[in-house]
C-alpha positions in Angstrom: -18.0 -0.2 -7.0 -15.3 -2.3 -8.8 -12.8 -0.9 -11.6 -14.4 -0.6 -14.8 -13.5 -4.1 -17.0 -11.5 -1.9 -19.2 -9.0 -1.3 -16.5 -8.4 -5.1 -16.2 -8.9 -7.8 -19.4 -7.1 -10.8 -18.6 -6.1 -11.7 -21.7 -4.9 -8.7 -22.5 -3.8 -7.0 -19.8 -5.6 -4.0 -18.1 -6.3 -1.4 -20.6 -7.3 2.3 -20.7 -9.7 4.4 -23.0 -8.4 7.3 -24.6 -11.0 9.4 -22.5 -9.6 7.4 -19.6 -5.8 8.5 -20.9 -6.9 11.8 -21.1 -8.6 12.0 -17.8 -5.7 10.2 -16.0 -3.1 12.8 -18.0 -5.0 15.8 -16.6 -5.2 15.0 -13.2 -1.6 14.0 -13.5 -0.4 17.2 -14.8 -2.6 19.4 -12.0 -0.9 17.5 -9.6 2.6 17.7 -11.1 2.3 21.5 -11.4 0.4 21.5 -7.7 4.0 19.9 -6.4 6.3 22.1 -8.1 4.7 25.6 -6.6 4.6 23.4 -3.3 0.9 23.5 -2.8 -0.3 19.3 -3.0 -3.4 19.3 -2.3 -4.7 16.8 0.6 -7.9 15.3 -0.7 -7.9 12.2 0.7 -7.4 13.6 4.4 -9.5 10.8 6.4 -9.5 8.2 3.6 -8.2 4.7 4.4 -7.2 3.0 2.0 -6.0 -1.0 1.9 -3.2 -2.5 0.4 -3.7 -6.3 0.0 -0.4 -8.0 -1.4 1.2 -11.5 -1.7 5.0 -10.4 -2.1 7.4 -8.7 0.4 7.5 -5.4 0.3 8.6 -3.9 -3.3 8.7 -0.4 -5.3 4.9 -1.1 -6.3 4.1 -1.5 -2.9 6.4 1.8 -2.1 4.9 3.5 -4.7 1.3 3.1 -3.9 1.7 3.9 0.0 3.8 7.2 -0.8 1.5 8.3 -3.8 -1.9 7.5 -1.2 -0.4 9.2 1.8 0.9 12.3 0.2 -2.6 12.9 -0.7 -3.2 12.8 2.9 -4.8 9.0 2.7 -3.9 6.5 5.8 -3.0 2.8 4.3 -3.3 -0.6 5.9 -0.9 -2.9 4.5 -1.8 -7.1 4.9 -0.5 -10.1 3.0 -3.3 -11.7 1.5 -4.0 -15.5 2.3 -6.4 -15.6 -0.2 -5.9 -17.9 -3.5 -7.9 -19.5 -6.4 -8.3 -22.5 -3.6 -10.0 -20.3 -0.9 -14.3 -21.1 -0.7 -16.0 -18.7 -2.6 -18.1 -17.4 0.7 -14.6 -16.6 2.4 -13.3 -14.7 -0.5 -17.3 -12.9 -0.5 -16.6 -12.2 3.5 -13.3 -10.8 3.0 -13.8 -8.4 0.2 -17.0 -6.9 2.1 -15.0 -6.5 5.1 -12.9 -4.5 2.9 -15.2 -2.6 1.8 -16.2 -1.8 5.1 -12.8 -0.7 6.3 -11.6 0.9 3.4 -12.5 4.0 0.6 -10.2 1.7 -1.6 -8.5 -1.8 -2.1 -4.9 -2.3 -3.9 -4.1 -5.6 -4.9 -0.7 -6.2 -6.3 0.9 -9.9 -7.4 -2.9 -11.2 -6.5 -4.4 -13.4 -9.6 -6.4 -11.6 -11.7 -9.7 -13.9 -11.1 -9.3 -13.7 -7.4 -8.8 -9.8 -7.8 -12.5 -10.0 -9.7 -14.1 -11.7 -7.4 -12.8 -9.1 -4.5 -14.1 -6.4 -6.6 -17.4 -7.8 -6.9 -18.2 -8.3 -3.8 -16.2 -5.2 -1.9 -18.6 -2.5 -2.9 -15.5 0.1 -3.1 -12.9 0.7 -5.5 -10.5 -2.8 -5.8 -7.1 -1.6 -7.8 -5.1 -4.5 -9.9 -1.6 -3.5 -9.3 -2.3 -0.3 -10.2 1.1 0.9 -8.7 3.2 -1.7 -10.3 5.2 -0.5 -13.0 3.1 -2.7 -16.3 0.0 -1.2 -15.2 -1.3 1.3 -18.3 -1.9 4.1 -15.9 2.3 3.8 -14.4 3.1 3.5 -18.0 1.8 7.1 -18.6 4.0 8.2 -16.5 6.7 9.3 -19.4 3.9 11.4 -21.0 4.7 13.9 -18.6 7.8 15.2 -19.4 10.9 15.9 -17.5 10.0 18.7 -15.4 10.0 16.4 -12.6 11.7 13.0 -12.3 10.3 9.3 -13.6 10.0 8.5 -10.2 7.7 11.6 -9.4 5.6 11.6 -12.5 4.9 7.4 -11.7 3.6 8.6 -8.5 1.1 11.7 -10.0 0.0 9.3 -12.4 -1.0 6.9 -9.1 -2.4 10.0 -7.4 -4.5 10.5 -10.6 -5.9 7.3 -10.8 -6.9 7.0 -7.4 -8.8 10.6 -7.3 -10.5 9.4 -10.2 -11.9 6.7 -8.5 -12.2 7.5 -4.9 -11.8 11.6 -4.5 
């Protein structure tokens, strides 16, 4: 199962439905209100996710780990050595080990096309930066208000995304 192509259009940038929006804004706000009466949920206990990346270590790459594992998720961080230049069948091997080790796949700073062709082959769930802060979902964040901090609402609006596609 890959992201829906309206969560990533090249030329355009990933983009969300309203329903999507709405969806995303819901689960945000459950888990917003869940955090302020101290009662996060854990439902992504015995999930492991991956965390594919092609930078050193940055707030996206913060952002996702902390929003995964306060859901109760385990996350493998590795630099990818994949690129546009790498065979077709070793990107096909790579994304179905992936999808045999992990519930999920982020990919931040990866190219777009090479992010696709993970996805198509992974058979889970492969993220396109969805922790990094131009990503639609991140964007929401704001939406939220100011009961809790920026900071906090970015991370609800990870936690959202990713129950929506893996919990």
């Amino acid at each position: 199962m890959r992201l829906p192509n309206r969560l990533r259009e090249p030329e355009a940038g990933p983009q969300l439905s309203p329903l999507d929006v709405a969806s995303l804004l819901c689960r945000a706000r459950m888990l917003q209100r869940a955090a302020l009466e101290g009662t996060t949920p854990k439902p992504l206990r015995g999930k492991n996710l991956g965390l594919l990346y092609e930078t050193p270590c940055d707030a996206a790459h913060a952002l996702f780990c902390d929003a995964a594992e306060r859901l109760g998720a385990r996350v493998a961080t590795m630099r990818s050595s994949l690129s546009l230049d790498t065979p077709p069948q070793e990107v096909r091997h790579t994304a179905r080990m992936l999808g045999r080790l992990y519930e999920a796949v982020e990919c931040q700073d990866m190219d777009p096309a090479l992010v696709r062709q993970i996805g198509e082959h992974a058979g889970i769930p492969v993220f396109d930066g969805a922790a990094m802060e131009d990503h639609p979902a991140v964007r929401l964040a704001e939406l939220l208000g100011d009961g809790t901090s920026l900071a906090d609402n970015r991370r609800f609006m990870v936690q959202a995304l990713l129950l929506e596609h893996i919990g």
